[in-house]
C-alpha positions as CSV (number, residue, x, y, z in Angstrom):
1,X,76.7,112.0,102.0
2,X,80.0,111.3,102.1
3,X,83.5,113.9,101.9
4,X,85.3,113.3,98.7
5,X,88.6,115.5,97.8
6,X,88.2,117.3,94.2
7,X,91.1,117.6,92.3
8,X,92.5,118.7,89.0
9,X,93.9,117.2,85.8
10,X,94.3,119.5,83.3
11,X,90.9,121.0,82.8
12,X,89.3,117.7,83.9
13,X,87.8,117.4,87.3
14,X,87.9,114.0,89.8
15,X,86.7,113.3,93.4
16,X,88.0,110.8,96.1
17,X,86.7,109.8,98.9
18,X,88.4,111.6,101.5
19,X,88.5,107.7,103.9
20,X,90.8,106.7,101.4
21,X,93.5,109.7,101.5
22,X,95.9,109.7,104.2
23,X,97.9,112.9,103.7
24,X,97.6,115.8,100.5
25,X,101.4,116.5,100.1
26,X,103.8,119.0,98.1
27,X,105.3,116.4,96.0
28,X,109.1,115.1,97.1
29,X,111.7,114.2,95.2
30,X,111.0,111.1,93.3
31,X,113.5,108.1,92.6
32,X,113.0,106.1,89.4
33,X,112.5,102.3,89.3
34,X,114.1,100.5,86.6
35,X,111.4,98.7,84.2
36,X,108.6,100.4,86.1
37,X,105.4,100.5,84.3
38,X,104.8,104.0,82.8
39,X,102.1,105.1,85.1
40,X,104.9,104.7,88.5
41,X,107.0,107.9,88.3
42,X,109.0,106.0,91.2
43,X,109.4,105.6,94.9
44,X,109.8,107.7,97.7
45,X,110.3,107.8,101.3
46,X,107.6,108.3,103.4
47,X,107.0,107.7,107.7
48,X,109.8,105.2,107.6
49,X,108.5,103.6,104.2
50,X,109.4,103.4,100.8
51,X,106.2,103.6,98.8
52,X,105.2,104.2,95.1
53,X,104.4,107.0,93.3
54,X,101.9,107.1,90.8
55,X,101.4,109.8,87.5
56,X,97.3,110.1,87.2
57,X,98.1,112.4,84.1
58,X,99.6,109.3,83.0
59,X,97.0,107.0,84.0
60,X,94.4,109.0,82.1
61,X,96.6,109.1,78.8
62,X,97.7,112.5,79.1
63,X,100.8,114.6,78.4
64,X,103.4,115.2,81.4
65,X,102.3,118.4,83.6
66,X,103.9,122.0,83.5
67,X,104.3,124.1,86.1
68,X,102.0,127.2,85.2
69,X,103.0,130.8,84.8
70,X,101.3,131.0,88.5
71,X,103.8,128.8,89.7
72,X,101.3,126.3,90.8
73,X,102.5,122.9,91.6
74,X,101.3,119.3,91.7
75,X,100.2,117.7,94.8
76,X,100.7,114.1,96.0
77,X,97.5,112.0,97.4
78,X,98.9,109.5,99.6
79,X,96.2,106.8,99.0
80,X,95.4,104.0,101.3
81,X,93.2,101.2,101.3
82,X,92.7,97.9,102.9
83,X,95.0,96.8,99.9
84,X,97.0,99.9,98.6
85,X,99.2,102.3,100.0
86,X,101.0,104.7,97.7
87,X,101.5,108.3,96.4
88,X,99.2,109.8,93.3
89,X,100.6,113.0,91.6
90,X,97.5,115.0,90.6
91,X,97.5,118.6,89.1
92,X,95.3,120.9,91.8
93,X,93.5,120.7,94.4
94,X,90.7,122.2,94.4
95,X,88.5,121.5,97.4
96,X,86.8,119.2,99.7
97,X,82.8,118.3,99.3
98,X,80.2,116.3,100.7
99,X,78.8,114.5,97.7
100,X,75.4,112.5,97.5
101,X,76.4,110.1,95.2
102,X,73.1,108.7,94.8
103,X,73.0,111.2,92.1
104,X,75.6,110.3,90.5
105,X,75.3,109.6,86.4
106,X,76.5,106.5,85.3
107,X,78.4,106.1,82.1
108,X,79.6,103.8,79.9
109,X,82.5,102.0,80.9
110,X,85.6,103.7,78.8
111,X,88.3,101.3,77.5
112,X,91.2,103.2,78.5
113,X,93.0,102.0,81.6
114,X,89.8,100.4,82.8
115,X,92.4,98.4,84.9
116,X,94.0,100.6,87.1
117,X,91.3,103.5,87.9
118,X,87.4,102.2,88.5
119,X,85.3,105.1,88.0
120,X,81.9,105.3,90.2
121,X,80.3,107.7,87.5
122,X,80.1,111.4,87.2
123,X,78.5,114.1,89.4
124,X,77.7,117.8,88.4
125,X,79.4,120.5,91.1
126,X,79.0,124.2,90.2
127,X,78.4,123.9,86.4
128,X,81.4,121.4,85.8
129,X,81.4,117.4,85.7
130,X,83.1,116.0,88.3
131,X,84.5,112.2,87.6
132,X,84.0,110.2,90.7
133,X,86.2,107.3,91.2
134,X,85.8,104.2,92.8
135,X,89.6,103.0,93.5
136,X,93.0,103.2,91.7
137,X,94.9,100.5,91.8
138,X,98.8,101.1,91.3
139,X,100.4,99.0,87.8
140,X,103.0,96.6,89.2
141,X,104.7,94.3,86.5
142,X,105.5,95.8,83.1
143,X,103.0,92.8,81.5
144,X,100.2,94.7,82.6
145,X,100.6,97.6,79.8
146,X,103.0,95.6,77.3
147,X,102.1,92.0,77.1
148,X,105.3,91.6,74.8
149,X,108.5,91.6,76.9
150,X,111.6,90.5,75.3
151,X,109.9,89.1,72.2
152,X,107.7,86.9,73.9
């Protein structure tokens, strides 16, 4: 067993381990970068840092959030890894579980930004499917989702 936070995007539901979270956050005020992939909404200051900030809704392809009539807002995930250490914008929280994920359901690996989140499979919590990821690794050069810069 092992504590995974569950969180919100749109109607679809995700889970990350909880050793990989540092802090859950009201998100800050966000400063662009110039040429930044589409998936970094920016940098911000954080404990004496500047870090990232990454847009899962735009990771998983989907259209910018809007604050509800409930005046629910995003959070930010500060994620941190032996090799990553930045912010992830996610919809909701919605709790923390202790998840067997020996029975999670494998599926087929989807094409869709296969490169920057690695999904472990998918787990059923209270009548919904929860998508269990592996790691999210933050875009860093504009080749990485364009290929063609300048006309090359």
């Amino acid at each position: 067993m092992e504590d995974y936070i569950i969180f919100t995007i749109g109607d679809n539901y995700y889970a990350l381990s909880v050793a990989s979270i540092q802090r859950i956050i009201q998100v800050p005020s966000v400063t662009a970068i110039p040429n930044a992939h589409p998936m970094v909404e920016g940098m911000m200051s954080y404990e004496d840092r500047v870090i990232k900030v990454a847009n899962f809704r735009a990771m998983m392809g989907m259209e910018s959030f809007e604050e509800s009539a409930t005046g629910k807002s995003q959070k930010l995930l500060i994620y941190q890894t032996e090799n990553a250490f930045f912010g992830i914008k996610v919809d909701q929280i919605e709790d923390i579980k202790s998840l067997d994920c020996s029975t999670l359901k494998h599926v087929d690996r989807l094409e869709a930004n296969v490169s920057f989140v690695e999904m472990n499979g998918v787990i059923e919590i209270d009548d919904k499917l929860v998508n269990v990821i592996k790691s999210v690794t933050l875009p860093m050069k504009e080749r990485e989702y364009n290929g063609n810069i300048n006309g090359e």
